[in-house]
C-alpha positions in Angstrom: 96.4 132.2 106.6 99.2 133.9 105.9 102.5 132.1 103.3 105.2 134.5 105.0 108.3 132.0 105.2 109.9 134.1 107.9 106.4 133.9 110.2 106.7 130.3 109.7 110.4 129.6 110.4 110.4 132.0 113.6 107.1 129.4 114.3 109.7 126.6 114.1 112.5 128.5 115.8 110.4 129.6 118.8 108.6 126.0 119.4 112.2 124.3 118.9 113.7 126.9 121.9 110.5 125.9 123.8 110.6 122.5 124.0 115.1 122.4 124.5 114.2 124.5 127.8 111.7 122.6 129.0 113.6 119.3 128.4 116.6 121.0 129.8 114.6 122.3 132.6 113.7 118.6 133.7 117.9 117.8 134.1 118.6 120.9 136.0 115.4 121.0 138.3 115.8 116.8 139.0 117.3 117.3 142.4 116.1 120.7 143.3 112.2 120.2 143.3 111.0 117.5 145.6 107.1 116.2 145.4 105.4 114.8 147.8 103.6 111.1 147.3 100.2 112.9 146.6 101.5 115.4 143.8 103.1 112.4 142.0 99.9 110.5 142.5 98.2 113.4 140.9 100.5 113.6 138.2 100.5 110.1 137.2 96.4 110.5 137.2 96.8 113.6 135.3 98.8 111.9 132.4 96.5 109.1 132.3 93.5 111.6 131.5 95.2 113.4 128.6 96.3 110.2 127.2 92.4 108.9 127.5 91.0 112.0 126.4 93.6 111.6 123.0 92.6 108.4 122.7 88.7 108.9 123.0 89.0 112.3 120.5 90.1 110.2 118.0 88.1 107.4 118.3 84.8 109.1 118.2 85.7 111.7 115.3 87.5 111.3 111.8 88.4 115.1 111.2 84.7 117.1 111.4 82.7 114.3 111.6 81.7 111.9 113.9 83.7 108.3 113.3 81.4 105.3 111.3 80.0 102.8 114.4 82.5 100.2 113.7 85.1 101.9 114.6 84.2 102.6 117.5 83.5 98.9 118.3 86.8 98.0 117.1 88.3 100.2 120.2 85.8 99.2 122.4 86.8 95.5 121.6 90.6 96.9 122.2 89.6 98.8 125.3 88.2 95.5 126.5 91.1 93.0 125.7 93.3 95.7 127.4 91.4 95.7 130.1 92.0 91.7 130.9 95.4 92.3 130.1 95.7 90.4 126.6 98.9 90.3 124.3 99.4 93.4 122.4 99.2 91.3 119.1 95.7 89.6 119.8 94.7 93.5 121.2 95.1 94.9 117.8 94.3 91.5 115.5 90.9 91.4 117.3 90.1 95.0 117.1 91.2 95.1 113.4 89.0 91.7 112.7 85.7 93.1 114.4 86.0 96.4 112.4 86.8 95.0 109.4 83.7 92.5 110.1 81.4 95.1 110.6 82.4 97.4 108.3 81.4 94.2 105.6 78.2 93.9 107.1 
């Protein structure tokens, strides 16, 4: 890996100018580009898989290695209460308490 300042601030510049035209590109496009029911469907499903496939990536691996067990429990547990539609509070006391448990054990 290289330490050039100039490689890394043109990094910075370029991802900056990215993501100002494709926010920008959301306000001009809004009444141009018409989906249909299905292609919002699709989209809605499609967000819903990255956002599971985050969450998953993260639960099952702690940088190269594959997460300790009670972890995983602990967002099961989460996944679960979620699931039945629990307060977010009780979601993230009882996934905390079931980790911490086992990780005692």
């Amino acid at each position: 890996m290289t330490n050039n300042p100039w490689l890394i601030i043109s990094g910075i510049l370029l991802l900056a100018i990215g993501t100002y035209l494709m926010r920008a590109s959301g306000a001009l496009l809004r009444g141009r580009v018409v989906l249909s029911e299905n292609s919002k469907m699709l989209f809605s499903a499609a967000a819903i898989v990255i956002l599971f496939s985050v969450a998953a990536t993260s639960t099952l691996f702690s940088g190269d290695e594959v997460s300790d067990w009670p972890k995983i429990v602990g967002v099961l547990v989460a996944g679960v209460l979620t699931w039945f539609k629990k307060p977010f509070i009780i979601i993230v006391l009882s996934a905390a308490i079931v980790t911490a448990l086992l990780r005692l054990i």
